[in-house]
C-alpha positions in Angstrom: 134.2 94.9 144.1 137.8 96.3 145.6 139.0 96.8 149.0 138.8 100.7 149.3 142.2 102.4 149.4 140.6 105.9 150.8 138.0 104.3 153.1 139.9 102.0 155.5 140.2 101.2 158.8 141.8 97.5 158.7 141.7 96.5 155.7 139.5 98.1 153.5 137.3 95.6 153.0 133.8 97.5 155.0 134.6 100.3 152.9 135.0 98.9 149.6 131.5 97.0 150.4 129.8 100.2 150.8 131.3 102.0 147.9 130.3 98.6 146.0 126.9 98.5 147.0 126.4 102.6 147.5 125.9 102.5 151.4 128.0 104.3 154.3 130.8 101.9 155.3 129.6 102.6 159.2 126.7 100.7 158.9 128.6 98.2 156.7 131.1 98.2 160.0 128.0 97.4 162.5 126.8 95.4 161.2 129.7 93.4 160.6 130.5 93.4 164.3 126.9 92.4 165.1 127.8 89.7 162.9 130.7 88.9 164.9 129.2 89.1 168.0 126.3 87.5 167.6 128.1 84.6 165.4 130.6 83.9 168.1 133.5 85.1 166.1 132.5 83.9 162.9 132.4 87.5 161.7 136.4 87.7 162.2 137.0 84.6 160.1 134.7 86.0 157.4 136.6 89.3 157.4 139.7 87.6 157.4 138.8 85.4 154.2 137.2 88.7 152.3 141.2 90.5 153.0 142.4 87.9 151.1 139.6 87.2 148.5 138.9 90.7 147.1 141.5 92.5 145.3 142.4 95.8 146.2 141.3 99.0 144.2 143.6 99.8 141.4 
């Protein structure tokens, strides 16, 4: 699993997700911000430790 170099919007984290596991990135994006609303911000501090935990793509 890589952060996506061609399908970013921050990071490239949401993107490399769906390329990892073969779905759109937009619904990998919703739900992460369903995640973040509904989790009171525990979505942001999940994001922020996948940026630094997954490499990015070669």
């Amino acid at each position: 699993m890589y952060r996506s170099k061609k399908n970013r919007i921050i990071a490239g984290v949401c993107g490399g997700i769906g390329e990892y596991f073969k779905v759109d990135p937009t619904l990998i994006r919703l739900l992460w911000l369903l995640i973040t609303i509904m989790g009171a911000g525990t979505g942001i501090v999940a994001y922020l430790i996948a940026w630094i935990i997954i490499p990015e793509e070669p």
